[in-house]
C-alpha positions as CSV (number, residue, x, y, z in Angstrom):
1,X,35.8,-5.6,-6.5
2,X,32.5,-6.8,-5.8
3,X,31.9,-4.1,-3.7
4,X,32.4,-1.9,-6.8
5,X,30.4,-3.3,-9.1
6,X,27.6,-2.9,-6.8
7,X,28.0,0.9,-6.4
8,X,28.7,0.5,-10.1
9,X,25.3,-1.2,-10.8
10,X,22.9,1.1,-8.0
11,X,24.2,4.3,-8.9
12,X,23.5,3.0,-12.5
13,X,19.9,2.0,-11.6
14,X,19.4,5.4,-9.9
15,X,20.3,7.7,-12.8
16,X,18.4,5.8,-15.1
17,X,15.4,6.0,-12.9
18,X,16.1,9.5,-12.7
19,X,16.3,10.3,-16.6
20,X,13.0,8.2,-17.2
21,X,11.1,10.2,-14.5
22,X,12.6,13.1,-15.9
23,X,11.5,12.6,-19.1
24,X,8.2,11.4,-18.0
25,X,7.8,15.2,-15.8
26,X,9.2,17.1,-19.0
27,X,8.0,15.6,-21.8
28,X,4.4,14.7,-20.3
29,X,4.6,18.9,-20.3
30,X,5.2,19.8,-23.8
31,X,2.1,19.1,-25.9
32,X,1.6,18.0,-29.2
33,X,-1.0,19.6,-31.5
34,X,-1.3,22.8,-28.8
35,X,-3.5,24.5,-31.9
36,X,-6.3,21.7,-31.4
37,X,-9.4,23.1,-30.2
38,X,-12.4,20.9,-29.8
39,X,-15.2,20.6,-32.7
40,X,-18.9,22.5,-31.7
41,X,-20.7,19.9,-33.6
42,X,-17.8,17.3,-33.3
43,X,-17.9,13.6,-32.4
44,X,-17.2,13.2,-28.8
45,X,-14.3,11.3,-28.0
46,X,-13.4,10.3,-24.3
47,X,-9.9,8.9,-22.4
48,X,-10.8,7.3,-19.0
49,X,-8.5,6.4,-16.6
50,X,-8.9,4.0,-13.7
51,X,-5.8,5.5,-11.5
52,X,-3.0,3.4,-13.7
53,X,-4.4,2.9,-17.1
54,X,-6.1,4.8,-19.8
55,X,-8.6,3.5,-22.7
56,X,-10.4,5.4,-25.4
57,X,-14.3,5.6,-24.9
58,X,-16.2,6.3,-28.0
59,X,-19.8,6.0,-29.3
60,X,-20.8,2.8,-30.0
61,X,-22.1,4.2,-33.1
62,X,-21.9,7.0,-34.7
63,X,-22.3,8.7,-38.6
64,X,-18.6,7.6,-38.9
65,X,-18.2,3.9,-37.7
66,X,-20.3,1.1,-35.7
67,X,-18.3,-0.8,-33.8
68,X,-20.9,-3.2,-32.9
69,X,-20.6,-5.1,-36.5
70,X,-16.8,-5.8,-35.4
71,X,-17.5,-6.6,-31.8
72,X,-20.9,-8.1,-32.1
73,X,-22.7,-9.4,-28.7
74,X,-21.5,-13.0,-29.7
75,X,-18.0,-11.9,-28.4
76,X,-20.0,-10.9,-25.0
77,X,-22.5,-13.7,-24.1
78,X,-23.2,-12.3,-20.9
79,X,-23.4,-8.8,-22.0
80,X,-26.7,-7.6,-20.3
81,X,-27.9,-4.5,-22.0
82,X,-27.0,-2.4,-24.8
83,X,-24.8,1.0,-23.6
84,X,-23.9,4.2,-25.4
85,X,-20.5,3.6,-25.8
86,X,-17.6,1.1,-26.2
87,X,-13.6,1.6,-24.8
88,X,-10.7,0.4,-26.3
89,X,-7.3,-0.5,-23.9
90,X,-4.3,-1.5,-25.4
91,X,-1.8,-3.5,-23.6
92,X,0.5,-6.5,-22.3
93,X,-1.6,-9.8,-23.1
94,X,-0.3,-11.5,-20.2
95,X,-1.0,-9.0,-17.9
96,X,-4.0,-8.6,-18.9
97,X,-5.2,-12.0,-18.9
98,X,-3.4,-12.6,-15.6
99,X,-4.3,-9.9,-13.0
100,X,-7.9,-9.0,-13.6
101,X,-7.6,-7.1,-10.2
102,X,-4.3,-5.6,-8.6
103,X,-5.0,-8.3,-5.8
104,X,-4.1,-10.6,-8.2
105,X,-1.0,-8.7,-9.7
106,X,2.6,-10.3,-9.5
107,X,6.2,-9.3,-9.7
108,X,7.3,-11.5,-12.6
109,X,4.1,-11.0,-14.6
110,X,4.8,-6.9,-14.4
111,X,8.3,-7.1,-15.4
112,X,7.8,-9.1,-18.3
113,X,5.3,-7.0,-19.3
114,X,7.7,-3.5,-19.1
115,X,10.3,-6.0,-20.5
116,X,8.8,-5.4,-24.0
117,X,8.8,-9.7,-24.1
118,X,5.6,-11.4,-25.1
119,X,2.4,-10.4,-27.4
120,X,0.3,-7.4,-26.6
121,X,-3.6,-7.4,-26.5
122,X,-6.7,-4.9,-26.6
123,X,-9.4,-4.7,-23.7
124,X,-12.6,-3.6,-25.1
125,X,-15.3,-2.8,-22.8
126,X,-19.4,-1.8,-23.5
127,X,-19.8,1.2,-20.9
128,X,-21.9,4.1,-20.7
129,X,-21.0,7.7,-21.4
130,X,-18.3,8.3,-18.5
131,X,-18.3,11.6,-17.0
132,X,-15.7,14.0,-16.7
133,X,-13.9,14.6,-13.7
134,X,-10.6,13.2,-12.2
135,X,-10.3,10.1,-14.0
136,X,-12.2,10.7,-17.4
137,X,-12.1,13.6,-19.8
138,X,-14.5,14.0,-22.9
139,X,-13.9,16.5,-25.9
140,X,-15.3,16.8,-29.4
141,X,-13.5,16.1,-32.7
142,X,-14.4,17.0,-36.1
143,X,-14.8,13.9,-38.5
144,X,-11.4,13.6,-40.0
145,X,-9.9,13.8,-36.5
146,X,-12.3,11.0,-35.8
147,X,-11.5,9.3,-38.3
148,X,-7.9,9.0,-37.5
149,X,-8.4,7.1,-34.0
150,X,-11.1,5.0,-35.2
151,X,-8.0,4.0,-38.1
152,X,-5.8,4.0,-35.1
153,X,-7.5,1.8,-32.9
154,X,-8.8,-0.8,-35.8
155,X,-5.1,-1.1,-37.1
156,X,-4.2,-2.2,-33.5
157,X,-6.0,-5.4,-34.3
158,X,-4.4,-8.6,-35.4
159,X,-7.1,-10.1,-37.8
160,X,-7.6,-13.7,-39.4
161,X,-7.1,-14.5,-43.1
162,X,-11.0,-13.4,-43.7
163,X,-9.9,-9.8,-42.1
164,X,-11.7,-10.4,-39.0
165,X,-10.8,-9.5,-35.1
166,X,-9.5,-12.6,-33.5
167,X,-11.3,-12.6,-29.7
168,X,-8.8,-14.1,-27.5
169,X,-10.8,-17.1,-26.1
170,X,-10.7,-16.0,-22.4
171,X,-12.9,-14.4,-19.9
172,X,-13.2,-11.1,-19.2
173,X,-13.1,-8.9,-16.3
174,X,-17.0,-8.8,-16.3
175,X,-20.2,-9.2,-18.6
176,X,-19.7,-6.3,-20.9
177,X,-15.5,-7.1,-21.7
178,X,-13.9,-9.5,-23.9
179,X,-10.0,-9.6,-25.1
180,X,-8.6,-9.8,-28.8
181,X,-5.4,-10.1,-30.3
182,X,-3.2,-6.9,-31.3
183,X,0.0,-6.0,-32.8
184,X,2.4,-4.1,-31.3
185,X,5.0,-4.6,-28.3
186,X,4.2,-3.4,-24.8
187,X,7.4,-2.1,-22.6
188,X,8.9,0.4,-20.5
189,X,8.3,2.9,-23.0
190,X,5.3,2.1,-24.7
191,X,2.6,1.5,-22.3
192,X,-1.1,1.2,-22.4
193,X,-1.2,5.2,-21.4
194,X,1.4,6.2,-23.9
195,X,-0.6,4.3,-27.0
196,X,-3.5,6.3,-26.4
197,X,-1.1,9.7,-26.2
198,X,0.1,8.3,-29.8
199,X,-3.3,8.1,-31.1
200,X,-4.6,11.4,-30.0
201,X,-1.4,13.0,-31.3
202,X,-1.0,10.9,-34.7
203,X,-4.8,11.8,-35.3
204,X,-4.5,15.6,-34.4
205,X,-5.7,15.9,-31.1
206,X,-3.4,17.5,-28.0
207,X,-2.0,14.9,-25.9
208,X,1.6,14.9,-24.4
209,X,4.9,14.5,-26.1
210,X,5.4,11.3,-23.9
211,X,2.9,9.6,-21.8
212,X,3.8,6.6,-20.3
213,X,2.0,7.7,-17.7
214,X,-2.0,8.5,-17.2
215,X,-2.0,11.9,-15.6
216,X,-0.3,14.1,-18.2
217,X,-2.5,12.6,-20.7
218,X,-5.7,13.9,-19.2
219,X,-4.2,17.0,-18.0
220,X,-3.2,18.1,-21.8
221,X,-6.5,17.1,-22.6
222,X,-8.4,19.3,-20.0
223,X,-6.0,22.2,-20.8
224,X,-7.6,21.3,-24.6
225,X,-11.1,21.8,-23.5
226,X,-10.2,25.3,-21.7
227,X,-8.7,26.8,-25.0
């Protein structure tokens, strides 16, 4: 009987691997917003990868929004210089906090996080203007589209009473980082990679049915950019 059940259980573990991995091949295939073409005289927008997880890089500042009022260089004391641009990550707090590099990354602390148990958080980073290649792809978006993520990304914020972002009183991953509080639920089928997919889409832009993934993400985007 034991026996059984343990057939029972692996065969069960193997065709739900199979069906995610499906889904992550088929629907990271089918686009949303296939129309979108970028904007001439648009705002640029950016997704950057680093091999695993995805942010949103925009302008610092721009005719549309300055991000710097909400993430001022109080929340960065050892930010050294001003850059271009700023990136926004969305994902499990505790990962986050707790594996800074992948040296550092533990079993338990990555299956709590796919769990969908415990509070998410947002990464934001001062960078400069990445450039596009294998791991970064920049398009241009008119300012209604912009508009959108910059909604998008701000609603991702818990805030205090005053309607302030609440900077999660850690260190970050270097000078030009800091952490904040957000809503939402990181799991299994909402990931960091997949949030950004649900911006671009919600906000007009191609991205990938489903993304929990980074690569279909930036390849929708690229096949954007060709149109």
């Amino acid at each position: 009987m034991a026996r059984r059940r343990a057939r029972q259980t692996v065969i069960f573990l193997v065709g739900a691997l199979a069906l995610y991995f499906g889904g992550v091949l088929v629907l990271g295939a089918i686009p949303v917003n296939a129309d979108f073409e970028p904007a001439a005289d648009g705002i640029e927008l950016c997704v950057r990868s680093n091999g695993v997880h995805a942010d949103f890089v925009v302008p610092a500042a721009s005719e549309a929004i300055d991000w710097r009022s909400a993430h001022p260089a109080s929340h960065f004391p050892k930010l050294e210089r001003e850059t271009s641009h700023i990136a926004f990550g969305w994902g499990n707090r505790r990962f986050y906090l707790e594996t800074p590099t992948w040296d550092e990354f533990r079993l338990t602390t990555g299956v709590m996080a796919i769990s969908g148990i415990g509070d998410s958080a947002l990464h934001v980073e001062y960078v400069d203007r990445p450039h596009d290649g294998e791991r970064a792809v920049c398009t241009r978006v008119d300012r209604a589209q912009y508009d959108r993520i910059a909604r998008y990304i701000q609603t991702a914020f818990k805030r205090d009473a005053g309607g302030a972002v609440i900077r999660i009183d850690a260190p970050g991953y270097g000078a030009a980082d800091a952490f904040y509080e957000a809503r939402g639920t990181f799991s299994l089928f909402v990931t960091c990679n997949e949030w950004v997919a649900q911006g671009l889409g919600e906000s007009g832009i191609r991205a990938p049915a489903w993304s929990p993934f980074d690569g279909a993400l930036l390849r929708q985007l690229r096949a954007a950019n060709r149109q």
